[in-house]
C-alpha positions in Angstrom: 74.2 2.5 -2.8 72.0 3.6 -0.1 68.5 5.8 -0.2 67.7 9.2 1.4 64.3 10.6 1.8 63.6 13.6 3.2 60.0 15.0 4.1 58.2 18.9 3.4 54.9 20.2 4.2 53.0 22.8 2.5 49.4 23.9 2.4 47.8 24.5 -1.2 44.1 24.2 -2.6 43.6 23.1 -6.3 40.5 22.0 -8.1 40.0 19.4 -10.4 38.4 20.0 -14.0 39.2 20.0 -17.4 38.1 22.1 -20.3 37.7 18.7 -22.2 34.5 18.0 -20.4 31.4 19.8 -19.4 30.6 21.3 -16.5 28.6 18.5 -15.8 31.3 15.7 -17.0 33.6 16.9 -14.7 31.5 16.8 -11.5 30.5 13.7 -12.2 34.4 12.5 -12.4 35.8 14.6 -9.8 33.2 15.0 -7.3 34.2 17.3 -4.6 36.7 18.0 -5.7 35.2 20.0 -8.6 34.2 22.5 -6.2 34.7 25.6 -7.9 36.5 27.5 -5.6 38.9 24.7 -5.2 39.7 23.1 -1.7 42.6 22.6 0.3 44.9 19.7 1.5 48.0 19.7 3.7 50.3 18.1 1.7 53.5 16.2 2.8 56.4 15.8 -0.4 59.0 12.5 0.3 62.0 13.3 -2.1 64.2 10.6 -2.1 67.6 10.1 -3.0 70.1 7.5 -4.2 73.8 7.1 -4.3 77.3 6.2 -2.2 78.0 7.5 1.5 80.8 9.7 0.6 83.8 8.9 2.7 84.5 12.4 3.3 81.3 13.6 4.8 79.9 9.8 5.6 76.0 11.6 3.7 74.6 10.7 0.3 73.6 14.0 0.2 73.8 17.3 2.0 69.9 18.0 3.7 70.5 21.6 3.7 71.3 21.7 0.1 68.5 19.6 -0.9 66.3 21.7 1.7 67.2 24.5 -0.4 66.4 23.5 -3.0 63.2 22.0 -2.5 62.2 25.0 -0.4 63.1 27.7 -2.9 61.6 25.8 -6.1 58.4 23.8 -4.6 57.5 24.3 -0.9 58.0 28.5 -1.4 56.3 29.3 -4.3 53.2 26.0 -3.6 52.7 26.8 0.3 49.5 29.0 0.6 49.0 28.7 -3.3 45.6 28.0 -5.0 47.9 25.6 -7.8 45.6 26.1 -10.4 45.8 30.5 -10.6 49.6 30.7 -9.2 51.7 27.6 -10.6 52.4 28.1 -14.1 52.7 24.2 -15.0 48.8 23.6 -14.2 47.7 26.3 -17.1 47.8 22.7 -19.0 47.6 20.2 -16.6 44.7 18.9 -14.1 46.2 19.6 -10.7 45.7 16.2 -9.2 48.3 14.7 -7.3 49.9 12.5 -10.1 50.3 15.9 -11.9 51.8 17.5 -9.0 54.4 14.9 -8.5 55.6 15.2 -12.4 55.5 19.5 -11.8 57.6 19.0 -8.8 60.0 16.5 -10.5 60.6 18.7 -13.6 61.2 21.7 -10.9 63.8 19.6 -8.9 65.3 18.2 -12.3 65.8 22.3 -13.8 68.3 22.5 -11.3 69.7 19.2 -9.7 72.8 19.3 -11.8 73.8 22.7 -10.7 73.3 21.9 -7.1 74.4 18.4 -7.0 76.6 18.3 -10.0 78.1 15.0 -8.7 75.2 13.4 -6.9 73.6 11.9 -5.2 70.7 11.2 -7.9 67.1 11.8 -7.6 65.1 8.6 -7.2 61.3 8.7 -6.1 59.1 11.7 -5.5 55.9 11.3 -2.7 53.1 12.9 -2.0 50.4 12.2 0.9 47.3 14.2 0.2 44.9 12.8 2.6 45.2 9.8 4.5 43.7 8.0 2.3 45.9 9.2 -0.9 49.4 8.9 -1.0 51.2 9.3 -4.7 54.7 8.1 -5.6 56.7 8.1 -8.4 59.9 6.8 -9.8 62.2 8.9 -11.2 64.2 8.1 -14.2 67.8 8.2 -14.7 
C-alpha cells in the first residue's frame, strides 16, 4: 500500500457562533472570531489517499481525476465563499475547521465511488488555517 496526498487552496471567511449561546457566550468562546461579519483565512485542503501502485499506470490514483473532483465539489463552490451564508452543510454546523473537514469528507465521499469505483481509497482529510492551526482527520473505511 502506498499514500498520496495532494494539496488545494481556496480563500473563504466563516464566523464562529452558535444559536445555543448568547451573544455574549459566544464572544467569550470564540473571540475574534465571533466577529460578526466573519473573517477570512487562506486555507490549504491535504486529501490523501491509500492503495496499490497499479501496474498499468505505476499511480495509486489519477491527480486529474481527483483534482476534479475536489475542484468541482469543494475548492469551486468554497473559494470566495462566506461558509456560513453559501455552504448548505453549515445551516447546522459551527463552521470551524473540524466542521469543515467532516463537510468536505461527506462531499468527497457523495461521489468517490463513481469516480474511483475501484480505488484508490480515501484516507485523511487536512486543513491548515493559519499557521498556527492545522486540522486532520482520518477517514474511515
Amino acid at each position: 500500500m502506498m499514500r498520496v496526498t495532494r494539496c488545494y487552496h481556496f480563500p473563504a471567511n466563516h464566523r464562529l457562533h452558535t444559536p445555543l449561546l448568547s451573544d455574549a457566550e459566544n464572544a467569550e468562546l470564540f473571540g475574534k472570531c465571533n466577529y460578526p461579519f466573519g473573517h477570512g483565512h487562506n486555507y490549504t485542503v491535504e486529501i490523501a489517499v491509500e492503495g496499490p501502485v497499479r501496474a498499468e499506470t505505476g499511480q495509486v490514483v489519477d491527480p486529474g481525476a481527483l483534482d476534479r473532483l475536489v475542484q468541482s465539489d469543494v475548492v469551486a463552490p468554497m473559494a470566495h465563499a462566506n461558509l456560513n451564508c453559501k455552504i448548505p452543510e453549515f445551516g447546522d454546523l459551527v463552521a470551524t475547521t473540524e466542521n469543515l473537514a467532516v463537510v468536505i469528507e461527506q462531499r468527497l465521499r457523495a461521489r468517490w465511488d463513481e469516480v474511483f469505483p475501484e480505488g484508490p481509497a480515501l484516507c485523511r482529510i487536512g486543513i491548515r488555517e493559519t499557521l498556527n492551526n492545522y486540522i486532520s482527520k482520518a477517514v474511515a473505511r
